[in-house]
N, C-alpha and C positions, 0 to 999 in steps of 0.2 A: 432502512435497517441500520443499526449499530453496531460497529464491530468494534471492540476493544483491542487494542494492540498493544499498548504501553502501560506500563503500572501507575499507582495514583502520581509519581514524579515526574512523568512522562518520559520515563525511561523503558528501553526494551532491544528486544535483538531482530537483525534482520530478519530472520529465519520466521519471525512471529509476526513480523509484517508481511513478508512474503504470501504466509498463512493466511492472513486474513483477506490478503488481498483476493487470493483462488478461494479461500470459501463463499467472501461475497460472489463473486464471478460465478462460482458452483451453484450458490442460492438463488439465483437468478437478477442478483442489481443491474439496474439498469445505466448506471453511473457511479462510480466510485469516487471519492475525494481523499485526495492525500494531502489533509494539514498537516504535513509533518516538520519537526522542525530539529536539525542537526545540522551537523555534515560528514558527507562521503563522500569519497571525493579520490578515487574515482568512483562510482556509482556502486551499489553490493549487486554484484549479480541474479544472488536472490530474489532481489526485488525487482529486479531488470527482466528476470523471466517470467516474473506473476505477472508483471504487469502486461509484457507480452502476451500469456497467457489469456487473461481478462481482455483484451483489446479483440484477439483473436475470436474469441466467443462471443462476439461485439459489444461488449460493455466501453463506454467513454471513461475513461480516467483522466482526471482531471489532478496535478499535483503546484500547489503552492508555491512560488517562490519569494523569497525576501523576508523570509522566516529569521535567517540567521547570519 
């Protein structure tokens, strides 16, 4: 499945990645991928708990590095 997170610039807020991340998690993916490409630094919390979240309900996530 596709989740949209970022607008066409690929700009967005944590808050809406967080989001996608537990709605995939919620819809049942079996693996998530995080090509995302920024930085935070230190990490958004937000997104630190979906992905907990997602892990927890045993979905694999998988995140990119060397993006940026």
């Amino acid at each position: 499945m596709a989740v949209k997170v970022l607008d066409a610039t690929g700009s967005g807020f944590n808050s809406d990645i967080g989001q996608g991340i537990e709605w995939a998690a919620s819809q049942g993916a079996d693996i998530i991928n995080l090509s995302l490409r920024g930085s935070c630094n230190p990490p958004a919390q937000v997104i630190s708990d979906a992905v907990d979240t997602a892990i927890a309900a045993g979905v694999v996530v998988i995140a990119a590095t060397g993006n940026d």
